[in-house]
C-alpha positions as CSV (number, residue, x, y, z in Angstrom):
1,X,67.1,86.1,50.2
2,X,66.6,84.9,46.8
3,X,66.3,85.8,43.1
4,X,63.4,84.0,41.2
5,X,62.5,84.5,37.4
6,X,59.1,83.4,35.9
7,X,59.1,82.4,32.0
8,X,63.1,80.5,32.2
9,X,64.2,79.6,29.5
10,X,67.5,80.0,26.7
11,X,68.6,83.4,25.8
12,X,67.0,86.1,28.0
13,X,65.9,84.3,30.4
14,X,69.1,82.0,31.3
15,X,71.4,85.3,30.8
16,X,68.9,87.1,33.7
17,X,69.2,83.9,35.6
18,X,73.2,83.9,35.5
19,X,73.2,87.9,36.1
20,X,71.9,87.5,39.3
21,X,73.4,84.4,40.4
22,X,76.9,86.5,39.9
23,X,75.0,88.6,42.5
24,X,75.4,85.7,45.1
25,X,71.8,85.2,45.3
26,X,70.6,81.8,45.0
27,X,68.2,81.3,41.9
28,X,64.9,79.7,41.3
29,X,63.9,79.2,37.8
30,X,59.8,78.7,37.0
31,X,58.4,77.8,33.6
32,X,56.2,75.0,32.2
33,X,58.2,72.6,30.8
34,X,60.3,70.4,33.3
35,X,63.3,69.3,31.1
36,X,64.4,72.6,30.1
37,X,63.9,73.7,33.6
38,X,66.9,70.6,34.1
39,X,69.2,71.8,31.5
40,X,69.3,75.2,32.6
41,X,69.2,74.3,36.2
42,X,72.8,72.3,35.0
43,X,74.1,74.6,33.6
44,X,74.1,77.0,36.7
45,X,75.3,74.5,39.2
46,X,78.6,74.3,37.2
47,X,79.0,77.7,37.4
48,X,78.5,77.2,41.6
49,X,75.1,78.7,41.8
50,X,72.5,77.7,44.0
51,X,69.7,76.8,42.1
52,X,66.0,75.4,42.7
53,X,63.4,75.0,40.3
54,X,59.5,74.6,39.9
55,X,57.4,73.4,36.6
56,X,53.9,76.3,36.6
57,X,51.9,77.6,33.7
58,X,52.0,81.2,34.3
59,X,48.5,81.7,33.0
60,X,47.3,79.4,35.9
61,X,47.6,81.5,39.1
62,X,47.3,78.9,41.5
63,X,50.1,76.6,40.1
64,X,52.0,80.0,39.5
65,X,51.7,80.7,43.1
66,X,52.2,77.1,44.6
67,X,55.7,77.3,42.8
68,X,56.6,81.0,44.2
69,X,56.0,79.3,47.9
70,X,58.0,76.2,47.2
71,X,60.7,78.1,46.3
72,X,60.7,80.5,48.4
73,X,60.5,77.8,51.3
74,X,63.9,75.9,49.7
75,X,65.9,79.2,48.9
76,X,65.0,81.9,50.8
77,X,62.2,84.6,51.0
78,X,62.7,86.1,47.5
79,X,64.3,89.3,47.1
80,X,64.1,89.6,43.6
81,X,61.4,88.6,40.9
82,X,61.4,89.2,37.2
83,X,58.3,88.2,35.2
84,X,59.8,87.1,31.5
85,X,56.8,84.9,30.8
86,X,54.7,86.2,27.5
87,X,52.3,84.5,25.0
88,X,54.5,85.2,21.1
89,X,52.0,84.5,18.6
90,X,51.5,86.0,15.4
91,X,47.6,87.7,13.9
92,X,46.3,90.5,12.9
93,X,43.1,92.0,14.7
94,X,41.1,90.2,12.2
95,X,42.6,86.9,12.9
96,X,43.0,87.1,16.3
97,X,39.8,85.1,18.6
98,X,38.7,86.5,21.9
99,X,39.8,83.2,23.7
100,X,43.2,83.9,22.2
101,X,43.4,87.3,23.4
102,X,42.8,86.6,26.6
103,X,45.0,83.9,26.9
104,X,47.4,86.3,26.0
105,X,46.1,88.4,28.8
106,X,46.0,85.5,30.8
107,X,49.6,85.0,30.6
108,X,51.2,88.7,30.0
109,X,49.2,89.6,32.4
110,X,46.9,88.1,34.8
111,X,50.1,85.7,35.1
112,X,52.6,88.9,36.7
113,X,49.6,89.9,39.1
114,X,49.6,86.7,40.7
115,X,53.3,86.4,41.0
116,X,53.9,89.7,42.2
117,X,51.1,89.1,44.7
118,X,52.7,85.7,45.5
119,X,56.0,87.5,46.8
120,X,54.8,91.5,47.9
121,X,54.1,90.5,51.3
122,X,57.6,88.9,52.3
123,X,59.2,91.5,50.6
124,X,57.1,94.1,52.2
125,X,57.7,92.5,55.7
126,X,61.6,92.7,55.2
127,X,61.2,96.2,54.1
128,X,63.0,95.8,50.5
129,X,62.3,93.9,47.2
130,X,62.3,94.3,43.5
131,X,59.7,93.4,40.5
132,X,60.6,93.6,37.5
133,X,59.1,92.8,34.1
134,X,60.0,91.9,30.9
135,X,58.3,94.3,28.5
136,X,58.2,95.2,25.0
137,X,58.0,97.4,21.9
138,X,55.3,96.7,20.7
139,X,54.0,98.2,23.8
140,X,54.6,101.5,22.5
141,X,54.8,101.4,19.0
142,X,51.7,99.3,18.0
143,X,51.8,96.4,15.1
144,X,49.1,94.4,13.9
145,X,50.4,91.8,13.3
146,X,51.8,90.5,17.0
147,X,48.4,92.6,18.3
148,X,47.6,89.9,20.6
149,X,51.5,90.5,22.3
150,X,50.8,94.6,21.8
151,X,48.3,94.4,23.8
152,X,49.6,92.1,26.3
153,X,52.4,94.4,26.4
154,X,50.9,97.3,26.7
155,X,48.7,95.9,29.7
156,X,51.5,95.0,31.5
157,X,52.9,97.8,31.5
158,X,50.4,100.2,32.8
159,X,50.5,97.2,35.3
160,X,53.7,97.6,36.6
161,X,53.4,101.4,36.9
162,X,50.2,101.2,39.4
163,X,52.4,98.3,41.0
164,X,54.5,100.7,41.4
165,X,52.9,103.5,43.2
166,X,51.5,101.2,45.7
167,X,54.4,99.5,46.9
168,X,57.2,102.5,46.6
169,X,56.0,103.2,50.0
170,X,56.6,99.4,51.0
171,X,60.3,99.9,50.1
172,X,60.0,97.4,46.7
173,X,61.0,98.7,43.5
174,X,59.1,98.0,40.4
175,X,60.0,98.4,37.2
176,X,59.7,97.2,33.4
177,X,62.6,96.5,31.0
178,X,61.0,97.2,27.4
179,X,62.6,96.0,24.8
180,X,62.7,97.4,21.2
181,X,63.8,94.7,18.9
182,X,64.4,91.0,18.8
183,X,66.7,89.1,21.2
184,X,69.5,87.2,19.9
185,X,72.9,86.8,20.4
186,X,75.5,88.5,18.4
187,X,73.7,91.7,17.8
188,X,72.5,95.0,19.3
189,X,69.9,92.9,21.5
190,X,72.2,90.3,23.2
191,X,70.4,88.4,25.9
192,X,73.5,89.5,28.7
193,X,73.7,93.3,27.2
194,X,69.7,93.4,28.7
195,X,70.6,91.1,31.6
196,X,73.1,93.6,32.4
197,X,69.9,96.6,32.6
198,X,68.0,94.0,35.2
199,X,70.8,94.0,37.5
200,X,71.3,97.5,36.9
201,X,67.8,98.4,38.3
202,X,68.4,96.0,41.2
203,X,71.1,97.7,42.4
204,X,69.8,101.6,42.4
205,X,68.9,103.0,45.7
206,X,65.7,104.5,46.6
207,X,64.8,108.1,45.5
208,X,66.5,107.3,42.6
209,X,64.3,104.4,41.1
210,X,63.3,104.2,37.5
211,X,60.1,102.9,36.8
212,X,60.9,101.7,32.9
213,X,63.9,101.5,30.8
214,X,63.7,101.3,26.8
215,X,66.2,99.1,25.7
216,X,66.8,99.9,22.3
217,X,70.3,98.2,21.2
């Protein structure tokens, strides 16, 4: 079994990535630029971790899928997917262009559908499995100007909670880690305090499954 995150990358993204490889599960890392993909793939392999890695825009299901199976087919049947990918732009409603909303749909959203989709049946087949997304406050508490991420947000979430429902009875466990303030380290928001939640909701037993956690600092 495996552990795969979708939108890799420095801060959150590599402290998820080194959680779970403390969990002994070999990690694949997806995202779209290849020579990042490198450096963090380094950087675990000194620390003993298995690590594979595939280069997919998440707003383009097919190549989003084509990487879940290739890793999948190197590291194991994944176990564990977190969807980190997200579109940060700046612009007010007024600002904001159709085609740029729904590339942010596109990749907030349409983007965790297809991976989730990707993995559901292997994890279904082995009776276990967990989703989980990378959420935020704006979500909630509504600014205009990131509206284009708000609403991405927001999507996703109400995503993650039908996602939820469906495949609670499939024995996966889907939830959505929302974040209420800016990730950096040294403070209140430190990228391995939050890893530490992901790992967290991994680990809880059925009947006892949260759906969302606000991570507030």
């Amino acid at each position: 079994m495996s552990f795969v995150i979708v939108g890799a990358g420095p801060g959150l993204g590599q402290a998820i990535a080194r959680r779970f490889a403390q969990e002994g599960l070999p990690v694949g890392l997806v995202a779209r630029n290849a020579e990042r993909l490198a450096t963090l793939a380094e950087g675990l392999e000194r620390s003993g971790a298995a690590v594979g890695t595939a280069v997919a825009d998440a707003s383009d299901p097919a190549s989003l899928r084509q990487a879940l199976e290739q890793l999948a087919e190197s590291l194991g049947p994944v176990e564990v997917l977190v969807y980190n990918a997200a579109r940060m732009s700046r612009g007010l409603p007024s600002e904001l262009t159709p085609a740029e909303l729904q590339q942010h749909l596109a990749v907030d959203v349409v983007g965790a559908l297809a991976a989730a989709q990707a993995v559901v049946p292997g994890m279904a087949a082995a009776g276990r499995g967990t989703l989980l997304f990378t959420g935020g406050g704006y979500a909630e508490r509504p600014w205009a100007g990131m509206t284009g991420l708000g609403v991405g947000k927001a999507a996703l979430r109400n995503l993650a909670r039908c996602m939820a429902q469906e495949y609670g009875d499939k024995g996966i466990h889907v939830a959505t880690v929302t974040i209420h303030g800016m990730v950096r380290a040294g403070t209140a928001f430190a990228p391995a305090d939050i890893a530490e939640v992901y790992a967290a909701l991994h680990r809880e037993q059925a009947g006892q499954w949260r759906t969302e956690v606000d991570f507030q600092g």
